[in-house]
N, C-alpha and C positions, 0 to 999 in steps of 0.2 A: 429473479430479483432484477428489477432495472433501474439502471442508471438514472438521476432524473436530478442532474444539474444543469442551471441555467448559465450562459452566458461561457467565459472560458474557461478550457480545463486544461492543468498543467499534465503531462506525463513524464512518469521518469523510468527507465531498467533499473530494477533494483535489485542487490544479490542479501540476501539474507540465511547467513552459514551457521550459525548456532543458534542455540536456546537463549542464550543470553543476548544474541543481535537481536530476535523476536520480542524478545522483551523489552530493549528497548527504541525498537521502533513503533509498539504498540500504545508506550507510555507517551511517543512523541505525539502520535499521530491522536491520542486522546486529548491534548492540548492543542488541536489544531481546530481551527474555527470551519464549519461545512464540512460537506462528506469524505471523506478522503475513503478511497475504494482502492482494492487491489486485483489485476486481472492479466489474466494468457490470451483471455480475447473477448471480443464485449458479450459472446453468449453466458460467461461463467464472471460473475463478480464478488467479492466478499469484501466485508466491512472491517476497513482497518486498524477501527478502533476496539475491534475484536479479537483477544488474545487468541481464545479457541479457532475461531475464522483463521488467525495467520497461522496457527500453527498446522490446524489442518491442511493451508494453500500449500506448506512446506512438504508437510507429510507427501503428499501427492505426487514429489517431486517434480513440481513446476522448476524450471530450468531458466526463465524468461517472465519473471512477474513484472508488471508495470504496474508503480503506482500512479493515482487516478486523485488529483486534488482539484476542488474549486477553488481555492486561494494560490498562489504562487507560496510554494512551503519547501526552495529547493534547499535554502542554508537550512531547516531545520533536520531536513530528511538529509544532509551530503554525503555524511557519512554511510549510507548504506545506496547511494547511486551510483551505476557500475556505467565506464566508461564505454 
């Protein structure tokens, strides 16, 4: 799957520790206008308006997810962006 946003892309580390953070960062990130992607690095990327997708990136125990926005989405995402 490739990436194929134009123009800038926001990044953020983000830590997502329960079932209930996944849920609602999935609900956020459905309400966010363009792709909003999540990734360990640009060969593996999943769609983060995809419950199953984030849960599966969790399952896998990714350590270091970044999410991957075309819009500037950081107040809506703050809550789950790890310092």
């Amino acid at each position: 799957m490739g990436l194929n946003m134009t123009g800038t892309q926001h990044r953020y580390r983000i830590e997502l520790v329960t079932v209930s953070d996944i849920r609602r960062f999935v609900a956020i990130a459905g309400k966010c206008d363009g792709q909003v992607m999540l990734s360990v690095s640009d060969s593996f990327l999943i769609n983060a308006k995809s419950l199953l997708g984030v849960m599966l990136a969790k399952n896998m125990d990714w350590n270091h997810l970044v999410l991957i926005t075309e819009k500037d989405c950081y107040e809506d995402f703050k809550q789950f962006i790890a310092d």
